[in-house]
Structures are given as structure tokens and as C-alpha cells.
DRENPA-3360 file (N, C-alpha, C; in nm, 2 decimals, always signed):
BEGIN
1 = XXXXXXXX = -1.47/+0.24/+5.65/-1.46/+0.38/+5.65/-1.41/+0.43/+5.79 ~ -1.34/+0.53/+5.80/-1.28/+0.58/+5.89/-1.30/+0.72/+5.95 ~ -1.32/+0.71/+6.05/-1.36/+0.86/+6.06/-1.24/+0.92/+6.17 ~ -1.18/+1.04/+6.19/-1.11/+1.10/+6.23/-1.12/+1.19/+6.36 ~ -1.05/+1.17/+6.43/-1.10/+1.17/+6.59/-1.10/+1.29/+6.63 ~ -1.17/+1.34/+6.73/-1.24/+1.48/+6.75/-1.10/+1.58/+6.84 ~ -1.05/+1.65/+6.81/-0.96/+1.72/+6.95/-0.98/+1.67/+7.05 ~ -1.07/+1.65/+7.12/-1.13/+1.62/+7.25/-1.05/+1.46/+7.29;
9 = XXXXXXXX = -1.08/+1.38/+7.18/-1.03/+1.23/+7.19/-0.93/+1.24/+7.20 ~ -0.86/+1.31/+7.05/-0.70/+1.34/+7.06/-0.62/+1.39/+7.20 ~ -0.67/+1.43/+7.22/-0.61/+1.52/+7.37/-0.62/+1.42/+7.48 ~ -0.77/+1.33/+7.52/-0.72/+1.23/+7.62/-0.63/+1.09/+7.55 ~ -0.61/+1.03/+7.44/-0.54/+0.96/+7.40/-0.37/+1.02/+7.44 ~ -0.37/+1.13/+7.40/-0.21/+1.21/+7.42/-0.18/+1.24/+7.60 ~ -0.31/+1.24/+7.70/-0.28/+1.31/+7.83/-0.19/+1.15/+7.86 ~ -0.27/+1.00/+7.87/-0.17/+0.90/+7.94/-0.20/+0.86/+8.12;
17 = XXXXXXXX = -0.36/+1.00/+8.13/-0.35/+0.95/+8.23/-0.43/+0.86/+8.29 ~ -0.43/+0.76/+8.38/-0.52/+0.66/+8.44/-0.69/+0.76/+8.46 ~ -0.77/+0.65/+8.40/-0.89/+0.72/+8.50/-0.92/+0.72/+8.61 ~ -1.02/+0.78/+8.66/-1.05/+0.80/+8.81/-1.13/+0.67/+8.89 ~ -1.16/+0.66/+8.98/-1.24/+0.54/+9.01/-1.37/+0.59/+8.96 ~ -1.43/+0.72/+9.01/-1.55/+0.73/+8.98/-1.60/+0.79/+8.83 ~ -1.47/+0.80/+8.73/-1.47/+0.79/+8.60/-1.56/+0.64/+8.53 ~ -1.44/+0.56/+8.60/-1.47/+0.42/+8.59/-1.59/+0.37/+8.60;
25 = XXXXXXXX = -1.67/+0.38/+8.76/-1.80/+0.36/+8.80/-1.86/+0.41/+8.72 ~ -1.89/+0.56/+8.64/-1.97/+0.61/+8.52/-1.91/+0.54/+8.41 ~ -1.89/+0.48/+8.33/-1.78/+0.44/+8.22/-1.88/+0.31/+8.25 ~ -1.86/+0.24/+8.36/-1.95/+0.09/+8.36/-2.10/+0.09/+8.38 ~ -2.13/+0.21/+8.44/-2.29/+0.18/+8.41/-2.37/+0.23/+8.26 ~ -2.29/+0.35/+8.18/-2.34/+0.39/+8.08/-2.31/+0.25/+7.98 ~ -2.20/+0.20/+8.00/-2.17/+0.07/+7.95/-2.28/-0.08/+7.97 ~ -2.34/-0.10/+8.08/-2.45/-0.14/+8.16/-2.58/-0.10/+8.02;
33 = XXXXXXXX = -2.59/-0.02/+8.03/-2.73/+0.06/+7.90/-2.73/+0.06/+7.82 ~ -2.62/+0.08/+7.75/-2.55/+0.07/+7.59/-2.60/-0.11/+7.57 ~ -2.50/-0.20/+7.65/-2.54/-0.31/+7.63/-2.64/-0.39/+7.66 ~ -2.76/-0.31/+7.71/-2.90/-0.35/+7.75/-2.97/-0.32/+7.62 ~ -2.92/-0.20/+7.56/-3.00/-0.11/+7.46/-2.95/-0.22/+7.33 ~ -2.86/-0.24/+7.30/-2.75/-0.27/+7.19/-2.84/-0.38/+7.06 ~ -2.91/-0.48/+7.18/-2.98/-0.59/+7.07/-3.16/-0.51/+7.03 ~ -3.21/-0.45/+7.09/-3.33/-0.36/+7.05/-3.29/-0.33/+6.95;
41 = XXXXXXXX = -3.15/-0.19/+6.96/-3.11/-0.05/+6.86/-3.11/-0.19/+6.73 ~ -3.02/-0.30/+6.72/-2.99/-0.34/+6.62/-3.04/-0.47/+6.56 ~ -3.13/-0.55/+6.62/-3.21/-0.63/+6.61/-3.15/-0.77/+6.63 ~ -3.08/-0.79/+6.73/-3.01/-0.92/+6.77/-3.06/-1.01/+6.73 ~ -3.03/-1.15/+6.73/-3.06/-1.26/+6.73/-3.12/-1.32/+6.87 ~ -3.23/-1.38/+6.88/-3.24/-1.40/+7.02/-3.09/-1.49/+7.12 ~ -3.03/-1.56/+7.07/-2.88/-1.59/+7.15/-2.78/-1.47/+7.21 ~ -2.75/-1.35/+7.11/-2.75/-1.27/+7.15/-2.79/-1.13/+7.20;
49 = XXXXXXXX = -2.95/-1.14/+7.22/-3.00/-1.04/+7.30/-3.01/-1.10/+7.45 ~ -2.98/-1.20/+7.47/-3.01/-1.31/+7.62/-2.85/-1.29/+7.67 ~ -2.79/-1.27/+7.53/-2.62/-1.25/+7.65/-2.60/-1.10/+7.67 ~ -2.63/-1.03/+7.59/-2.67/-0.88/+7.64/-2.74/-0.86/+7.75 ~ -2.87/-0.91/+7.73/-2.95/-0.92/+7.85/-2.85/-0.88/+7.99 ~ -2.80/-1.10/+8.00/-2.73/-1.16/+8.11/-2.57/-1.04/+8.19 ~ -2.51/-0.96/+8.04/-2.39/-0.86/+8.07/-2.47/-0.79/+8.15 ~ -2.56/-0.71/+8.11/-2.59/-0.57/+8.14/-2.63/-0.60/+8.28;
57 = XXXXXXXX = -2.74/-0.68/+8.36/-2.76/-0.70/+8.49/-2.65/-0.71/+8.56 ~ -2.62/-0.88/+8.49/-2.46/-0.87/+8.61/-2.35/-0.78/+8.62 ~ -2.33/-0.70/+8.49/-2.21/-0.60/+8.50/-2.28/-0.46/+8.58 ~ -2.47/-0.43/+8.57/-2.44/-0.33/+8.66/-2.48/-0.38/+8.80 ~ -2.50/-0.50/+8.84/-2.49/-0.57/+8.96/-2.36/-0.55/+9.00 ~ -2.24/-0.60/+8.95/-2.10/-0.62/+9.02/-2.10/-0.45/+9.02 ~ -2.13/-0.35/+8.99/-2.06/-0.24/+8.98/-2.11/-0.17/+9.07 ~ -2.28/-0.24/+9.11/-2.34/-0.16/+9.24/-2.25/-0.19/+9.34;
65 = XXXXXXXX = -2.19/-0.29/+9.39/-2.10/-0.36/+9.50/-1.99/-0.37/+9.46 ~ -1.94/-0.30/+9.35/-1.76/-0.29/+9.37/-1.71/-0.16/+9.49 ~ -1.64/-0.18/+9.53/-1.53/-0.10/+9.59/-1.50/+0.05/+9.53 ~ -1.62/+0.17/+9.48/-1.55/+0.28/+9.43/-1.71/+0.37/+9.47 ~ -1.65/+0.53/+9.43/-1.72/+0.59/+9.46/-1.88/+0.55/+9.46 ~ -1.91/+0.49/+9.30/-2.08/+0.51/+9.23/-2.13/+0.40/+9.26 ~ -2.09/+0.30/+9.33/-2.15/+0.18/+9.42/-2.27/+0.18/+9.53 ~ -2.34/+0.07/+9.52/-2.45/+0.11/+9.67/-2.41/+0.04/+9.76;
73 = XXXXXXXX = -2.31/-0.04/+9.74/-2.26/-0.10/+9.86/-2.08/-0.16/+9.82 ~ -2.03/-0.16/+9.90/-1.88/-0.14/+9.85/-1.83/-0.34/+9.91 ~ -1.85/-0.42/+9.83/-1.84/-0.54/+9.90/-1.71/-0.61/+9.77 ~ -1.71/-0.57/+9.72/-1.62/-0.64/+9.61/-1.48/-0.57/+9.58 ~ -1.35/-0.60/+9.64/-1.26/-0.54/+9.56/-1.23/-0.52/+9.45 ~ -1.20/-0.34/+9.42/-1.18/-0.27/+9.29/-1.06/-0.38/+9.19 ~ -0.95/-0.42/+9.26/-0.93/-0.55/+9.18/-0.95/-0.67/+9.12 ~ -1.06/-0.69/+9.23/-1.16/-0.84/+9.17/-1.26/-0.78/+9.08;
81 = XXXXXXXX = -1.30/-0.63/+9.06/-1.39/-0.61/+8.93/-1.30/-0.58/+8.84 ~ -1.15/-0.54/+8.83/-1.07/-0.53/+8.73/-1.07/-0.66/+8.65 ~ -1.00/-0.79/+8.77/-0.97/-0.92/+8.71/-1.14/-0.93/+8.64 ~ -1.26/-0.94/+8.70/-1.36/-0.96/+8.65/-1.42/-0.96/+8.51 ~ -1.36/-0.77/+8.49/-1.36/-0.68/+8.32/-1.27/-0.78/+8.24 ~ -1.16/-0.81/+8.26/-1.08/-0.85/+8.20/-1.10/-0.98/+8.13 ~ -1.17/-1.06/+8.22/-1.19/-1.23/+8.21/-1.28/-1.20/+8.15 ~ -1.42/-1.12/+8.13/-1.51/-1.12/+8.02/-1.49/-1.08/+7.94;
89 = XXXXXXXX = -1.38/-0.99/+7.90/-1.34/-0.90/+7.76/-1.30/-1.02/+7.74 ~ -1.17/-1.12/+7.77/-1.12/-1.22/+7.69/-1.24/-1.31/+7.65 ~ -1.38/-1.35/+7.70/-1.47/-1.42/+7.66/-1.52/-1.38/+7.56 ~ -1.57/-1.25/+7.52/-1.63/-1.20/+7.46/-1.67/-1.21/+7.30 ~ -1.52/-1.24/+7.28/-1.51/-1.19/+7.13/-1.54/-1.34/+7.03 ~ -1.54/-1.43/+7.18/-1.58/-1.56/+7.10/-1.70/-1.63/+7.13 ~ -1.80/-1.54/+7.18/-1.94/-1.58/+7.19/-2.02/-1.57/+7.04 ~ -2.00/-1.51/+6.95/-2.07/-1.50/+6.83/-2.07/-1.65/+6.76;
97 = XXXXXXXX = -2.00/-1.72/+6.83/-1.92/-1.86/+6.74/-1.96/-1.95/+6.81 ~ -1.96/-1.96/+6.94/-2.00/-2.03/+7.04/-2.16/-2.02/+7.10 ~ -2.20/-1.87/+7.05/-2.36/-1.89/+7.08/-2.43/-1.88/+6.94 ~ -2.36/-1.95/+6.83/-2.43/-1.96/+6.69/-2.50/-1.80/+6.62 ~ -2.44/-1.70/+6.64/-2.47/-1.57/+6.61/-2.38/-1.54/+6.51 ~ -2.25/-1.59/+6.45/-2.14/-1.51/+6.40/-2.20/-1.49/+6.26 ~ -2.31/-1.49/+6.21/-2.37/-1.49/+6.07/-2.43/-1.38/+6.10 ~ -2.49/-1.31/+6.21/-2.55/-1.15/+6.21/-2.44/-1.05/+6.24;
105 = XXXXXXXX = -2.40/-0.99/+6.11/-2.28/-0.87/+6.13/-2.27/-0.79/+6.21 ~ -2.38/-0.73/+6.27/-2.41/-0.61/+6.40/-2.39/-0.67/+6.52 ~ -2.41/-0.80/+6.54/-2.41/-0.84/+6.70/-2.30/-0.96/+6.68 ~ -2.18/-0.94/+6.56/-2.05/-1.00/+6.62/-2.00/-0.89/+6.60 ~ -2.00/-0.80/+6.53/-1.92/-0.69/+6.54/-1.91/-0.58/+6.66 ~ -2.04/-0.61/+6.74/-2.06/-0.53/+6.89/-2.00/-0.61/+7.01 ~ -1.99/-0.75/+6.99/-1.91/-0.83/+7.07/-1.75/-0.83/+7.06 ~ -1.71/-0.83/+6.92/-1.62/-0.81/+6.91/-1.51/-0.68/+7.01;
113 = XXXXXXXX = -1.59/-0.58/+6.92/-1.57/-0.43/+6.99/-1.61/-0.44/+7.16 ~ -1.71/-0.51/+7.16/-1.73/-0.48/+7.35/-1.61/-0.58/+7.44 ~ -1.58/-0.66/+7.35/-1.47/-0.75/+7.41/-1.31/-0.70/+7.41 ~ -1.31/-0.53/+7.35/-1.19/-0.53/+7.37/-1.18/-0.37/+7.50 ~ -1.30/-0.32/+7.52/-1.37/-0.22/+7.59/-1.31/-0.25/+7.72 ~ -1.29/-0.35/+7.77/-1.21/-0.34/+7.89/-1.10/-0.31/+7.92 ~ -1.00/-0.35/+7.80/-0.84/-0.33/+7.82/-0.79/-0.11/+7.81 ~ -0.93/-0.11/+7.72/-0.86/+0.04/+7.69/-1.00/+0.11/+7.71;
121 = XXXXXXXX = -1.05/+0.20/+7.80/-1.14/+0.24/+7.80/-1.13/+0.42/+7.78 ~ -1.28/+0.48/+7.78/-1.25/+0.62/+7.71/-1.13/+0.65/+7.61 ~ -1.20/+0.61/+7.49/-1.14/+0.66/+7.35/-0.98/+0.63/+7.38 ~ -0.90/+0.46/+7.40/-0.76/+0.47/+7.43/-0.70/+0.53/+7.56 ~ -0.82/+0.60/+7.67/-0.73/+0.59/+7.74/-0.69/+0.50/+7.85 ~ -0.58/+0.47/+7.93/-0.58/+0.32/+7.97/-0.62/+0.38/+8.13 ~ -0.73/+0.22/+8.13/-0.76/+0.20/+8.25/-0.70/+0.13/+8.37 ~ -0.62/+0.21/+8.47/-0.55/+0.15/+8.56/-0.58/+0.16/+8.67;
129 = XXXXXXXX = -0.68/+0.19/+8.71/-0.76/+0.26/+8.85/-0.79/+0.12/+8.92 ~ -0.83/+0.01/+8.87/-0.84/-0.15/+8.91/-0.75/-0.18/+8.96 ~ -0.61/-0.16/+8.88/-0.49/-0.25/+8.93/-0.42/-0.17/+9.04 ~ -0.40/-0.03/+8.99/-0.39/+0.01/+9.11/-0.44/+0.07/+9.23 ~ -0.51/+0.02/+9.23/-0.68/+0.09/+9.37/-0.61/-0.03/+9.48 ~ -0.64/+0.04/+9.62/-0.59/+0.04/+9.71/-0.71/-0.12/+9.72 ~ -0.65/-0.19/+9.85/-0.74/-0.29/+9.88/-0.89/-0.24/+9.93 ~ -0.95/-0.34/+9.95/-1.07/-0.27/+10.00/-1.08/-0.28/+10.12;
137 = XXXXXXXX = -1.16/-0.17/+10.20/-1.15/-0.15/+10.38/-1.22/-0.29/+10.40 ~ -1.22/-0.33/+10.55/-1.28/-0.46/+10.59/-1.40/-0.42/+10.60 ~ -1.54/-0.49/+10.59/-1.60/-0.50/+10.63/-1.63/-0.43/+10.76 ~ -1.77/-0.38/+10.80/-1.83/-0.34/+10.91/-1.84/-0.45/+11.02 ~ -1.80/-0.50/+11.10/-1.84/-0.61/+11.19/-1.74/-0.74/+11.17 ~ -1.63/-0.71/+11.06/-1.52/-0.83/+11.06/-1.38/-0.77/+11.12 ~ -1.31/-0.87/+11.15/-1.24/-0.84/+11.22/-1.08/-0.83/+11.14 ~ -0.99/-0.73/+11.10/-0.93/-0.74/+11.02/-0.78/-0.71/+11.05;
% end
């Protein structure tokens, strides 16, 4: 079943434009909760409530110390969390198979879906704020 997309979607799918960094920073931590929440709301298998678990820490770990506004410490280049998003979306979609879950429909089908959440974020629109974000300043006390 299909349901039909709101004006609101329609309109950012149609604008084309990059998100913002601190779009992005919000975008990854609500993403962080969603996938903390995800095996509770729908009763995971314990294989996959331990990779949920393991996402949600380390994805809002890397995001406290990426390179962008909503960070607590800016130590990781907005690039290296791009390449980062990316290399786990490509993992993603094949953990239901690999962690003996692909027989519970809700938690391959949230893997599936969460594994493609990186390439196109907010409802289609494309996230390019990673690839193209400036390097990141040096360090306090290194020499650059």
C-alpha cells in the first residue's frame, strides 16, 4: 500500500537543494532515537536489537564529534562522517542475513529501509553537505 506524499515532501523533493550541516546534525541524532527506539516499538529479535543498540551509540557518538554545528566537540571530518554514513548504509541491508534475523519482517524491513537513509535523506532530498563541507580547521595546539 502506498500512501501519497504530503505538499510539504513534494515541495522539498522538487526544491534539489543540499541540506544544511546543522540540518544534517538534527537528521542524525533524531535518527540516533528512532534507531534506539526501533527494536522496543517492534519487538526485535535479540540479534537485532544489539545492532540497533551498537548503531544508535556509535552513530550519536560519531555525530557528537563530527565537524558541524550540533556536535560537542568538532574532531572528525564532515567528510569522514559522510564516507562513514555511507559505508554503513552499504552494510546494512545485509545484516538481517548475516545476523540470522531475515525471518522477522519488521526488523529486515527497518534495516533494509535504514540502509538506504543515508544516500537520500529528508523525504529524497539529497544529502551533499558531507561531500561538500569544507575541511575541518586544525586542531587547538597542532600545528597546521
Amino acid at each position: 500500500m502506498s500512501y501519497p506524499a504530503s505538499s510539504s515532501v513534494r515541495s522539498l523533493r522538487a526544491s534539489g537543494k543540499p541540506i544544511s550541516p546543522t540540518m544534517h546534525g538534527a537528521i542524525d541524532y533524531v535518527t540516533s532515537a528512532l534507531v534506539a527506539a526501533a527494536p522496543r516499538i517492534w519487538d526485535f529479535p535479540r540479534p537485532a536489537r544489539m545492532l540497533c543498540d551498537s548503531l544508535a551509540a556509535g552513530y550519536t557518538a560519531l555525530s557528537g564529534v563530527t565537524d558541524y554545528p550540533l556536535s560537542a566537540r568538532r574532531l572528525v571530518p564532515f567528510k569522514a562522517h559522510g564516507a562513514a554514513e555511507l559505508a554503513i548504509g552499504a552494510a546494512l541491508p545485509a545484516m538481517p542475513w548475516l545476523l540470522g534475523f531475515s525471518d522477522h519482517k519488521p526488523a529486515r524491513t527497518f534495516f533494509l529501509a535504514l540502509g538506504r537513509s543515508p544516500r537520500t535523506t529528508l523525504a529524497g532530498r539529497r544529502c551533499t553537505c558531507c561531500i561538500t563541507a569544507e575541511p575541518a580547521r586544525p586542531l587547538s595546539g597542532t600545528r597546521g
